[in-house]
ZAMAR-138251 format. One record per residue (C-alpha): residue in three letters; x, y, z. Coordinates in steps of 0.05 Angstrom, whole numbers, padded with zeros to 5 digits, always signed. Each point is the difference from the previous one (the first is absolute). Layout:
BEGIN
ALAXYZ ...
END
This chain:
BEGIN
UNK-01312-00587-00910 UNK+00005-00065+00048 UNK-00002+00031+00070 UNK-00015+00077-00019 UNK-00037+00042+00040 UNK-00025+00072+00022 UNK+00026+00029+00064 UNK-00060+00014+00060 UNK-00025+00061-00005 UNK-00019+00031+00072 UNK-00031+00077-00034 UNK+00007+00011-00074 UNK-00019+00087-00003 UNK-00002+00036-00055 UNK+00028+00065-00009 UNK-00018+00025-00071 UNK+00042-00019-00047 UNK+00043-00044+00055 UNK-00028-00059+00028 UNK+00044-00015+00075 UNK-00008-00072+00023 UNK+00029-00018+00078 UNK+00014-00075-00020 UNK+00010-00045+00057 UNK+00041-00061+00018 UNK-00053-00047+00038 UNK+00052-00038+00040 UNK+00031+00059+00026 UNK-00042+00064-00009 UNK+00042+00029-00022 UNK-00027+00062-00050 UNK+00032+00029-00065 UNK-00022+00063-00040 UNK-00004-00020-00078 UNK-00018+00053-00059 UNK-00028-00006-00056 UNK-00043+00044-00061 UNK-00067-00007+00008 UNK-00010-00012-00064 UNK+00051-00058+00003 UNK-00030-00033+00069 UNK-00027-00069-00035 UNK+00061-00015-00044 UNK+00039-00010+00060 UNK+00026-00075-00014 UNK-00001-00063+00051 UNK+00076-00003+00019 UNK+00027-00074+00017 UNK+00007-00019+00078 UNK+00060-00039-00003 UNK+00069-00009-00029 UNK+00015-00067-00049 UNK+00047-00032-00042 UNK+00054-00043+00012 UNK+00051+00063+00043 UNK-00052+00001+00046 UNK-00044-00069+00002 UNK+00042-00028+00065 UNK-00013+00060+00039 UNK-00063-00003+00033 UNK-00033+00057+00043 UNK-00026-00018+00081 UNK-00065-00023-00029 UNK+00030-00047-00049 UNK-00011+00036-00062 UNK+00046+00044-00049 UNK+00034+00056+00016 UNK-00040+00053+00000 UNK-00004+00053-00058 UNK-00019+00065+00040 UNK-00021+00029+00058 UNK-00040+00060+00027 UNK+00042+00061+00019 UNK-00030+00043+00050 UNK-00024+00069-00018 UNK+00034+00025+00064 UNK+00075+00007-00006 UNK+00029+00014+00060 UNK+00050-00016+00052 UNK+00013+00013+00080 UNK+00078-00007+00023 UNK-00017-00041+00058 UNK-00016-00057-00055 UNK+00041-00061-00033 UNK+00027+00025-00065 UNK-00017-00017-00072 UNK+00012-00081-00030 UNK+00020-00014-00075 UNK+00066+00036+00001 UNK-00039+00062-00002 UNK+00041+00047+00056 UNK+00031+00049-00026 UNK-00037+00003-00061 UNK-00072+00006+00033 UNK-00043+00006+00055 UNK-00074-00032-00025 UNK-00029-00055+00008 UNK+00032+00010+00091 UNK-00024-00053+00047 UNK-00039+00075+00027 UNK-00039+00002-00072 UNK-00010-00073+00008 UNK-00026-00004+00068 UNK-00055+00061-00004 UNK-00067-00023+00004 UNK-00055+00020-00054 UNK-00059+00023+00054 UNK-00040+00036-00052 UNK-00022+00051-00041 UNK-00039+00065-00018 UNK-00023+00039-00056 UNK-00022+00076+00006 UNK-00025+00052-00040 UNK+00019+00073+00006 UNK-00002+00062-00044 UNK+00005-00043-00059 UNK+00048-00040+00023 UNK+00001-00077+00009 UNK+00044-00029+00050 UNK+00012-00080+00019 UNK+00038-00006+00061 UNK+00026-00064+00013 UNK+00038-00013+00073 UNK+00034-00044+00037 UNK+00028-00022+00070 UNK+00064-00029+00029 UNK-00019-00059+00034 UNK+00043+00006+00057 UNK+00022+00068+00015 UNK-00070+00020-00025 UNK+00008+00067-00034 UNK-00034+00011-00066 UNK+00015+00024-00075 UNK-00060+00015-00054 UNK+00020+00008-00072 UNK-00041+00054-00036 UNK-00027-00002-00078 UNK-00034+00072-00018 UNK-00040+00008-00067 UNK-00021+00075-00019 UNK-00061-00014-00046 UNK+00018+00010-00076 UNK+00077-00007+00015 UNK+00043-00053-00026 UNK+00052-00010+00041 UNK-00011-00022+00085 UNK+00044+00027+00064 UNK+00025-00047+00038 UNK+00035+00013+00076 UNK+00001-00046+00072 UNK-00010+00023+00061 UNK+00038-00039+00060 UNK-00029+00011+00069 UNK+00022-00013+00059 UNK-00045-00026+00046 UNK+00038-00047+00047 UNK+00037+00024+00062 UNK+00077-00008-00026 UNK+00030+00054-00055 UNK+00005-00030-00069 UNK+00049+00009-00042 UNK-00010-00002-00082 UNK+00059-00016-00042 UNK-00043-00002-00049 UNK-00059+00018-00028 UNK-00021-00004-00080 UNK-00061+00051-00030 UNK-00024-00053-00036 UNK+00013-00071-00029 UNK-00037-00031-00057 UNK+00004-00074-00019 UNK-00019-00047-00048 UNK+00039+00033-00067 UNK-00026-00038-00042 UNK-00062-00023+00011 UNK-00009-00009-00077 UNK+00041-00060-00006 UNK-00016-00069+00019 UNK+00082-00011+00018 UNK+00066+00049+00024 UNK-00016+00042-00069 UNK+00070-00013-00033 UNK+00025+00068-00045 UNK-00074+00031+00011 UNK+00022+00046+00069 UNK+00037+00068-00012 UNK+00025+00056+00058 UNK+00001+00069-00021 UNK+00034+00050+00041 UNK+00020+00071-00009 UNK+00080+00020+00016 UNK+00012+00077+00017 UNK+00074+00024+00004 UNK+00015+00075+00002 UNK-00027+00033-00068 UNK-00014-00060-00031 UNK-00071-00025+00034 UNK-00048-00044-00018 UNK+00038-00053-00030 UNK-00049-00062-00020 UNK+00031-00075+00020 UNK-00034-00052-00019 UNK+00022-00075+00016 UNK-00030-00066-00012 UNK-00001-00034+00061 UNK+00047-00054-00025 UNK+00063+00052-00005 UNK-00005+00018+00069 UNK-00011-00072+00032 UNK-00078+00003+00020 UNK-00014-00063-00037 UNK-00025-00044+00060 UNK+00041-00063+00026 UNK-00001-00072-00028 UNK-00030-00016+00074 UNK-00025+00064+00021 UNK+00057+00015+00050 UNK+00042+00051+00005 UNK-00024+00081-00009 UNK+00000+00035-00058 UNK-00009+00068+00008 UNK+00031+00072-00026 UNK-00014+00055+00047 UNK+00025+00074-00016 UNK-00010+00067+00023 UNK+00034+00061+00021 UNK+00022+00025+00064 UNK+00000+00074+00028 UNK-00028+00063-00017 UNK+00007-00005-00066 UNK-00069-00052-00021 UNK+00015-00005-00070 UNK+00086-00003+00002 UNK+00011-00073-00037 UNK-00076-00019-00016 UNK-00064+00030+00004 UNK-00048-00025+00059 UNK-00048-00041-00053 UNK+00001-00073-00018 UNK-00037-00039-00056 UNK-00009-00070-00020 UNK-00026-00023-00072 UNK-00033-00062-00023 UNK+00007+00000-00070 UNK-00032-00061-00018 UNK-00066+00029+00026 UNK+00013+00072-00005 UNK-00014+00023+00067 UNK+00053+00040+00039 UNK+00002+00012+00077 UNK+00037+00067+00019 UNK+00013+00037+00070 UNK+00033+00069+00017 UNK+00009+00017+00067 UNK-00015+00076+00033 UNK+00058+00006+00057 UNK+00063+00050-00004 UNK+00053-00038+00029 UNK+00023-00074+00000 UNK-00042-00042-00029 UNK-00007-00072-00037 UNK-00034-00041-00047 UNK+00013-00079-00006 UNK-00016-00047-00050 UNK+00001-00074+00035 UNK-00013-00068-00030 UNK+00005-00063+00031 UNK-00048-00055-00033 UNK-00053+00013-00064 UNK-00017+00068+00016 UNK+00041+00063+00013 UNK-00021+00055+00049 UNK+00020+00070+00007 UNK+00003+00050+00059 UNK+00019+00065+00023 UNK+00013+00058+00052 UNK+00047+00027+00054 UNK+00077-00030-00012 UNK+00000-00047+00046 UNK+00055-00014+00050 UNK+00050-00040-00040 UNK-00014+00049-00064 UNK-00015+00071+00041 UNK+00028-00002+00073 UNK-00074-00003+00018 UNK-00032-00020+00059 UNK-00056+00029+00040 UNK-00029-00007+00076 UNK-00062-00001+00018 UNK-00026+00018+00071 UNK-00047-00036+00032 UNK-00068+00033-00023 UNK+00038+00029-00067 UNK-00016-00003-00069 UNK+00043+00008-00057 UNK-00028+00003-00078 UNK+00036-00017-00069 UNK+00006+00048-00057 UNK-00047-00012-00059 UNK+00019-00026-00063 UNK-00054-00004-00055 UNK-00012-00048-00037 UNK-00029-00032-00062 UNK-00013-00059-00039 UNK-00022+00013-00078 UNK-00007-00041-00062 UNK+00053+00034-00037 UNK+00074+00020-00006 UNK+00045+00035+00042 UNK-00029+00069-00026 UNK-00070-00023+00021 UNK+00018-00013+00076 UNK+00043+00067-00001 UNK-00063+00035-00018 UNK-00044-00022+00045 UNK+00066+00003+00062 UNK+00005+00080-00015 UNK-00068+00010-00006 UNK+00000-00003+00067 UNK+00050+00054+00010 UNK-00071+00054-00021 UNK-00021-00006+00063 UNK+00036+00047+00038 UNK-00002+00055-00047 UNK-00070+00026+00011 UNK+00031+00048+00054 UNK+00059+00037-00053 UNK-00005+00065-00012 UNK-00049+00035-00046 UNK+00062+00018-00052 UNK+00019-00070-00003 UNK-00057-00021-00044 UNK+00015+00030-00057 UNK+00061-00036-00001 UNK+00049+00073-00017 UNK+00062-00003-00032 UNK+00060+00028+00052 UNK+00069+00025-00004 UNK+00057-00016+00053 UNK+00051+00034-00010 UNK+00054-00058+00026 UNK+00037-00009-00072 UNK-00008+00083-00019 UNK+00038+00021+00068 UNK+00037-00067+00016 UNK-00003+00026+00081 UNK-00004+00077-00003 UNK-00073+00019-00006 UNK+00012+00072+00022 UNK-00060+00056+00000 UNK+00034+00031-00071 UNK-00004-00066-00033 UNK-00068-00016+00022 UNK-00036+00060-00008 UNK+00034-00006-00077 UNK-00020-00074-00008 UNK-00069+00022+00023 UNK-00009+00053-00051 UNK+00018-00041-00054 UNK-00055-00051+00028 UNK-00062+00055+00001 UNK-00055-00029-00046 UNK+00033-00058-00017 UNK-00053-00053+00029 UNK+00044-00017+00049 UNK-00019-00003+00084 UNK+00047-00021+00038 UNK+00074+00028+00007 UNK+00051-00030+00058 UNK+00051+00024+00023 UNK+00052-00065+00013 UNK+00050-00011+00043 UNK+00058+00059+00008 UNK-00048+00058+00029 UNK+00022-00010+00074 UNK+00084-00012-00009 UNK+00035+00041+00040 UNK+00053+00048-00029 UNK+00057-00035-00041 UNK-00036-00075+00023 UNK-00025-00052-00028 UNK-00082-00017-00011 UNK+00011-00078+00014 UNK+00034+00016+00064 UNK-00044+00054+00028 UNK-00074-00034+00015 UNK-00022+00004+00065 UNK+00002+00076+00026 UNK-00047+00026-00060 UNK+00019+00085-00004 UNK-00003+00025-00060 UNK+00060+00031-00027 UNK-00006+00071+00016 UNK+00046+00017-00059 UNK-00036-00048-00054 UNK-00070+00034+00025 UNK+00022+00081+00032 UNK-00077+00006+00001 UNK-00013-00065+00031 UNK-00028-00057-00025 UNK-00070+00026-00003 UNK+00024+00046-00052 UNK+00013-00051-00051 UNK-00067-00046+00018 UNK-00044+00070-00020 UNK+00039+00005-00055 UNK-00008-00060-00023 UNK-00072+00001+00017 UNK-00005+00067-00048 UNK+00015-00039-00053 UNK-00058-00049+00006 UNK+00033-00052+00025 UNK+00002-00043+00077 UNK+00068+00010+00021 UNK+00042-00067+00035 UNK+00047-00018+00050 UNK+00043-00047-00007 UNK+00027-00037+00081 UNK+00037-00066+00016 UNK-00040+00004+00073 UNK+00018-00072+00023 UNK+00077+00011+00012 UNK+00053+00050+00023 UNK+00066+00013-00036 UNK+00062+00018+00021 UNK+00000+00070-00010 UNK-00066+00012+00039 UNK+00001+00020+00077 UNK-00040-00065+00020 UNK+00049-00057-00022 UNK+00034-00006+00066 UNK-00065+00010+00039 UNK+00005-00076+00010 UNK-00067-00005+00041 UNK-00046+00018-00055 UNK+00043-00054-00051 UNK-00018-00068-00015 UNK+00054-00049+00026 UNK+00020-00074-00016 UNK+00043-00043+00052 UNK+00005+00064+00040 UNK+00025+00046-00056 UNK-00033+00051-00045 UNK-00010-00022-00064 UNK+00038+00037-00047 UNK+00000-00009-00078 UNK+00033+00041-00050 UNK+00005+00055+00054 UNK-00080-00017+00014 UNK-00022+00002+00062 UNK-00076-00023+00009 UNK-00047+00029+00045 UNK-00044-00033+00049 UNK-00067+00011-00017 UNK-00019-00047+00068 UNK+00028+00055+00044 UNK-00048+00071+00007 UNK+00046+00041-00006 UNK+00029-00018-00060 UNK-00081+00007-00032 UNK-00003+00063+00034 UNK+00064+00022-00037 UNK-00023-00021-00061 UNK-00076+00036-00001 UNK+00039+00065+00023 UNK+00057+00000-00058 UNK-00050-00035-00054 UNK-00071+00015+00012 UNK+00013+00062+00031 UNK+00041+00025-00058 UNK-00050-00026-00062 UNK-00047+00031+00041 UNK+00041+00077+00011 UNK+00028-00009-00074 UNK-00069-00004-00028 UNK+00017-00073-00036 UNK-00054-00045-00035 UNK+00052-00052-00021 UNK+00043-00049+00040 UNK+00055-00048-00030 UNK+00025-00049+00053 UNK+00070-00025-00017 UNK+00038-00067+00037 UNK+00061-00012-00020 UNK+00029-00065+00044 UNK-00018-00057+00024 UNK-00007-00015+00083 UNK+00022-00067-00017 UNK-00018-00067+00055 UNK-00032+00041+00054 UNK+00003+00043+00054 UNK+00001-00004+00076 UNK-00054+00005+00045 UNK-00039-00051-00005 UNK+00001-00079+00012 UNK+00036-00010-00062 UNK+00031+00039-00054 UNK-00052-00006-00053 UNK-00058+00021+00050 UNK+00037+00065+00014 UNK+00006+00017-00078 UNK-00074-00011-00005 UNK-00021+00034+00063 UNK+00039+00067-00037 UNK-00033-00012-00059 UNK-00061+00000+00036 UNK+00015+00069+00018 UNK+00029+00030-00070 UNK-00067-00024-00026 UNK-00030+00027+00057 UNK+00034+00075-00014 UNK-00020-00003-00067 UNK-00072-00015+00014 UNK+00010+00068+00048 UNK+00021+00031-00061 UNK-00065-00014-00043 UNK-00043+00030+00072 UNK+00034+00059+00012 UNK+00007+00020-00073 UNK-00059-00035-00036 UNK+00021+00040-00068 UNK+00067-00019-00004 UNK+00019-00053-00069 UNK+00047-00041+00036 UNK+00055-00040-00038 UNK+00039-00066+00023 UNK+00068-00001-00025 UNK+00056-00044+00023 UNK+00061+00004-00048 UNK-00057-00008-00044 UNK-00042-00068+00007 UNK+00029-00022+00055 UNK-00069+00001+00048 UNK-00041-00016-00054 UNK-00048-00048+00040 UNK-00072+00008+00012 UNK-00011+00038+00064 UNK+00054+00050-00022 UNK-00029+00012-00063 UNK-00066+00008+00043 UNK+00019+00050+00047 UNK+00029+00046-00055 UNK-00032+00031-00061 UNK+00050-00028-00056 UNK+00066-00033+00002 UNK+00071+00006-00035 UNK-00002-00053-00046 UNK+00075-00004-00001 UNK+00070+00046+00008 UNK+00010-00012-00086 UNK+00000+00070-00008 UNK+00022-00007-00074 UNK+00010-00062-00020 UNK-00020-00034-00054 UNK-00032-00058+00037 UNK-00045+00044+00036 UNK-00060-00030-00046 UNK+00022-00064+00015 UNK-00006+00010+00083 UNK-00076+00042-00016 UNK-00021-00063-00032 UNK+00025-00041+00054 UNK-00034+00031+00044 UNK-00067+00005-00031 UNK-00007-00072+00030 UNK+00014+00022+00074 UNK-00032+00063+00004 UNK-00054+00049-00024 UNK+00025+00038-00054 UNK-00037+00061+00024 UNK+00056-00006+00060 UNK+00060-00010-00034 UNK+00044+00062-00014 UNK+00048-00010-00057 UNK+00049+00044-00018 UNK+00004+00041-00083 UNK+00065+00040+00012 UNK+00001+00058-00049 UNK+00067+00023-00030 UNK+00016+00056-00047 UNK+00044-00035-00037 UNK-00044-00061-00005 UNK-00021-00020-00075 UNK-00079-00004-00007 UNK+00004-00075-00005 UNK+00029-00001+00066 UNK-00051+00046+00043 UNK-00059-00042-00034 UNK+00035-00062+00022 UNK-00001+00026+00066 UNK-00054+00034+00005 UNK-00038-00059-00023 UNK+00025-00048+00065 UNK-00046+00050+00035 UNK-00057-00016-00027 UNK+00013-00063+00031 UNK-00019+00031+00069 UNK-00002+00067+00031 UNK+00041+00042-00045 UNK+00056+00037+00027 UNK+00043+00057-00030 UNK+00065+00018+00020 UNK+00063+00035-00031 UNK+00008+00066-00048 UNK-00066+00020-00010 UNK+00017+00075-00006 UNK+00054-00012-00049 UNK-00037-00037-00043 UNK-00010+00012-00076 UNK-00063+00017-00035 UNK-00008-00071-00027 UNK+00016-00029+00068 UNK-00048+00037+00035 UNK-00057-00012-00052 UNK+00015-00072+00003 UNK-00006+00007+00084 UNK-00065+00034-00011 UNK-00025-00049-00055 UNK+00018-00052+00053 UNK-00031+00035+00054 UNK-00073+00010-00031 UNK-00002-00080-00022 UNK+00019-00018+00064 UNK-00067+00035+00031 UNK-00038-00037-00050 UNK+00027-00054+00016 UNK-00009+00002+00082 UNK-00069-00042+00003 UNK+00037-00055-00027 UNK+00064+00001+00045 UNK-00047+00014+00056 UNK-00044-00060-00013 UNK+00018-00051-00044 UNK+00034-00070-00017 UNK+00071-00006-00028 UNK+00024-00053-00039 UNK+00087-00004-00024 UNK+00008-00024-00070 UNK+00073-00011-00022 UNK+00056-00048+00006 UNK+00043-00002+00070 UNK+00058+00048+00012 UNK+00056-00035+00030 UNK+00050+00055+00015 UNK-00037+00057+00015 UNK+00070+00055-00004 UNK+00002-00026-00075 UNK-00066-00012-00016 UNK-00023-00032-00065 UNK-00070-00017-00025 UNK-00057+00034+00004 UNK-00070+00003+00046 UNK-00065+00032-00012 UNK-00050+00012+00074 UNK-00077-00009-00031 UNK-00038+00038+00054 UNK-00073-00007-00005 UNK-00045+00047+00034 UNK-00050-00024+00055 UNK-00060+00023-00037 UNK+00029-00037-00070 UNK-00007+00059-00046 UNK+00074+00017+00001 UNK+00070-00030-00005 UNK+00071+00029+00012 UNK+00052-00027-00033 UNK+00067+00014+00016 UNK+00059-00035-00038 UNK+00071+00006+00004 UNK+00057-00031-00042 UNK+00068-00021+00020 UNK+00065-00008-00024 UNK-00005-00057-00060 UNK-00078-00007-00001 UNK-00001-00073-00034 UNK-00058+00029-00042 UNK-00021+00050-00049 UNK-00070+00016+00012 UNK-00033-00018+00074 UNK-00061-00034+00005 UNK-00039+00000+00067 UNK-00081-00028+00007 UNK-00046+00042+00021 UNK-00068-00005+00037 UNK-00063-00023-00050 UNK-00027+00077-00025 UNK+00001+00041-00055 UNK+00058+00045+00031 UNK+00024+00065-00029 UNK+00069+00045+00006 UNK-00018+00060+00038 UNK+00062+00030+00027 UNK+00071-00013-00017 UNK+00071+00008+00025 UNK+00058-00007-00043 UNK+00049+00029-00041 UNK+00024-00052-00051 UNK-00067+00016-00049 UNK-00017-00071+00006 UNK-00055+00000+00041 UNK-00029-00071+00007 UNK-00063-00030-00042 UNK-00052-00050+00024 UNK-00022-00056-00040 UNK-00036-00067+00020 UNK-00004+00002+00069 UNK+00075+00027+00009 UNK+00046+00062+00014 UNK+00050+00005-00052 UNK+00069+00043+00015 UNK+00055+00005-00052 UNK+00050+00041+00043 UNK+00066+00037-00039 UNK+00045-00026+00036 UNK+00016-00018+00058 UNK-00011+00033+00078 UNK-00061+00036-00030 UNK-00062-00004+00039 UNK-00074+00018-00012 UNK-00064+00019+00042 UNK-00069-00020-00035 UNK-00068+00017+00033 UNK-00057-00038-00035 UNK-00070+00008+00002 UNK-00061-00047-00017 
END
């Protein structure tokens, strides 16, 4: 091509199977961050230098030449409020690309080695006010995916404040075409409303206006995110592009529990994306820095693969093993549990536990919570009562202790459910006003939620007296932390709004890291409503998390599957609701979403029939066999899309392969008006076998060149296959 070329590469550094090159402009020094596969590195294609043809011929750049066709975006995405604001129409809609981002100064950069990790930091100076910024890239050998975070300092003599600041920023998408890559670039992004999570969007960038401009003026950009305490309450913190012309996909999730961002922006040839804190316009965010202060980003990992979407989900959650070398020694057989939520509905009083507990004894199953309801007071309300944390003396005339032995006579590690971030109306604390978050000079009150301040000491010192002191006394080995609102902008406190929510965060994360000290056996679980805080330093701090508040529904599958790209399936607790008056077809149906993650009974497991209850222990004993897989293994969705998940029709089969390769788990569920008689799903190269089975249509499945066959009777049937080499 007349006029192609490659971009100057200051460091190319290889990271396995990712290959980062800091590209720089030459006129301005300015340095980008591009990805790509290894394996992919020398088919990146000369792209063309200027703009021609006859829209653009009489428009000539300072130099004399044609416009140009792109640019190199710094790596560093930032902005300080003292600062002009953003060109190309772009306020309102976005904050990269500030004269601040412009203006730092590359000075230089550093690679170290550490306990088998590999970092590149790369920093930078402000010119005038002279404080600094480095941008860090860490590799753990044999991973796939990288961790990116900046770190602003400020060194100068004058407080700085950030309205700004992005974890990361990658450029050059695509760097596989020699032009702007028309109908070859794809964003994928996951939506999450209340019981309906994990909700795949995909959109060429031509529906949602990222194509560039005819003269390269004029932003393009679509940033989303959520804001509050809820991470994942519209979409989930993760952001993916696709080039499907070359087959290499670029993905991002970010670990933070409040207000966060991602961007995709696009102003000439290539397209850039970026990600972090919700910035001022999007979040109410702003933060100061002292002279001599420092303030860091949270991480988002990264990843660039040659594949699909479920290629750069695979390698984004394998990063979410690394905080779970610490769980508890129960946790790694992966048990099956009972909470009691949908068998009570709010009234889990010592009779009805000890009797649930009975019927549990040598069932298989380890865990058994107690949810929400235990501490009402007489003749209230559960949802109204959090905050004072006294067990009903009438619901437990022994105590609460009482029940927890009991419980633990029966073989089992008893649970407690609490809601420990907020204060309802019923509780003693709701007017103690000084402990209370407060917005505008006003507690925050939602749904007749108050929220504590977990900034304030006292308000921590509450909690480990009420919670930790309890678990401790009541002899629990099980904790199931509920949230059931959102804070919303932010709080006051701080400089801005959005610093004040985070700050609080800071310290709910902080109690729950107090949690895992001062009771190092407890199996923690994060529930909000469900999936509501399913983001990765939640998911990290706790043992498992709800996978959703579909306690029966028949799109629970649907939601597991989803969230097989987001999360570790070893994590994810999904609901099998057991009813007496359930047909067979049903319970398998539901029991079979388990299998999809950490399977979870609940319902009328003492009144249930023979039949039922050899089906739950048929169930039960494939789903131990089958734990090496869900622990450890790749998952892979086969199966048209379900557009309305409350009437779902279609059908989806989850291929789960183990990590070792000798085993596969096959789960498959059918939907209202299937499409198809008999399902047909690939599976991995092998000579594979049927070894366990659950079903109850006597159709079973049969495997013939290279493929799982299912003919299901009918439809809303499901089936569970574990196959062996």
């Amino acid at each position: 091509m007349k006029s192609a070329f490659l971009p100057k590469v200051y460091r190319e550094v290889r990271l396995g199977a990712t290959t980062a090159l800091y590209v720089q402009d030459p006129a301005t020094g300015r340095l980008g961050l591009w990805l790509v596969p290894t394996g992919r590195r020398q088919r990146i294609v000369p792209h063309r230098k200027n703009l021609s043809g006859v829209e653009i011929d009489g428009i000539l750049d300072p130099e004399g030449k044609g416009l140009p066709a792109w640019g190199i975006e710094s790596l560093l995405q930032l902005k300080a409020r003292d600062e002009d604001a953003v060109a190309g129409f772009g306020q309102g809609r976005t904050m990269r690309n500030s004269p601040t981002a412009d203006r730092m100064k590359f000075t230089g950069q550093k690679i170290t080695r550490a306990g088998g990790v590999m970092t590149v930091r790369t920093s930078f100076t402000h010119p005038d006010a002279g404080w600094r910024a480095h941008h860090d890239l860490a590799w753990r050998k044999g991973a796939g995916w990288l961790e990116s975070s900046v770190t602003v300092d400020n060194t100068s003599a004058q407080p700085l404040t950030l309205e700004f600041l992005a974890s990361f920023s990658i450029g050059g998408l695509t760097p596989f075409a020699a032009g702007d890559a028309p109908g070859r670039l794809k964003l994928h992004r996951f939506r999450g409303v209340w019981s309906m999570e994990g909700r795949l969007e995909t959109r060429p960038f031509e529906d949602i206006q990222l194509e560039r401009s005819w003269a390269g003026h004029g932003v393009r950009n679509e940033r989303f995110g959520d804001v509050g305490s809820l991470p994942v309450n519209g979409f989930f913190p993760f952001v993916a592009v696709e080039d499907t012309g070359a087959g290499v996909t670029w993905g991002a999730q970010l670990a933070h529990p409040g207000s966060w961002q991602m961007e995709v922006y696009r102003r000439d040839d290539f397209a850039a994306m970026s990600g972090g804190l919700a910035d001022r316009e999007f979040g109410h965010w702003m933060k100061t820095l002292a002279a001599g202060a420092s303030f860091a980003s949270p991480v988002a990992a990264l990843a660039c693969v040659a594949g699909d979407l479920d290629d750069v989900c695979a390698a984004l959650t394998a990063a979410q093993e690394v905080p779970l070398v610490n769980l508890p020694k129960s946790e790694q057989s992966l048990p099956v549990m009972f909470n009691e939520w949908t068998t009570s509905w709010g009234h889990p009083s010592h009779e009805n536990m000890v009797k649930l507990a009975e019927s549990l004894r040598g069932t298989g199953m380890k865990y058994l919570v107690m949810d929400a309801g235990w501490y009402k007071p007489d003749g209230g309300q559960w949802f109204s009562a959090q905050g004072d944390w006294q067990p009903n003396a009438k619901m437990y005339p022994q105590g609460i202790r009482a029940t927890a032995d009991a419980i633990r006579a029966c073989g089992l590690i008893p649970g407690l459910w609490f809601e420990m971030e907020v204060i309802g109306s019923a509780a003693s604390l709701y007017d103690r006003t000084d402990l209370l978050l407060h917005r505008d000079g006003r507690v925050i009150t939602a749904g007749g939620r108050r929220f504590l301040d977990l900034r304030k000491p006292a308000a921590v010192a509450h909690l480990t007296e009420r919670i930790i002191g309890l678990l401790r006394a009541g002899n629990f080995g099980y904790l199931k932390v509920d949230y059931n609102d959102n804070i919303g902008l932010g709080v006051d406190g701080a400089e801005s709004l959005g610093e004040g929510l985070r700050q609080h965060l800071e310290g709910v994360q902080a109690f729950f890291r107090k949690l895992r000290v001062e009771l190092p056996d407890l199996v923690i679980e994060n529930c909000s409503s469900g999936g509501h805080r399913l983001e990765p330093t939640m998911i990290g701090l706790t043992a498992m998390s709800s996978f959703s508040d579909a306690h029966e529904c028949p799109e629970i599958p649907i939601i597991a599957a989803n969230l097989q790209r987001l999360m570790l399936p070893r994590q994810s607790q999904v609901w099998a609701v057991l009813r007496a008056r359930a047909s067979l077809r049903r319970i398998v149906y539901l029991l079979a979403g388990g299998f999809l993650g950490r399977l979870c009974l609940s319902g009328d497991f003492p009144t249930l029939k023979p039949a039922q209850r050899a089906l739950v222990d048929r169930a039960i004993a494939l789903y131990a066999q089958a734990v090496p897989v869900i622990r450890n293994g790749r998952s892979r969705r086969y199966g048209p899309d379900v557009a309305a998940y409350r009437h779902a029709q279609g059908w989806q089969v989850v291929v789960r392969a183990g990590a070792e390769g000798k085993k596969l788990l096959v789960v498959g569920h059918v939907f209202e008006k299937p499409g198809v008689k008999t399902i047909r799903v690939p599976l991995p190269k092998g000579k594979w076998r049927v070894a366990e089975e659950l079903h109850t249509d006597r159709t079973g499945v049969k495997l013939a060149k290279g493929e799982l066959r299912w003919t299901p009777a009918g439809e809303w049937a499901a089936n569970v296959v574990l196959l062996e080499k």
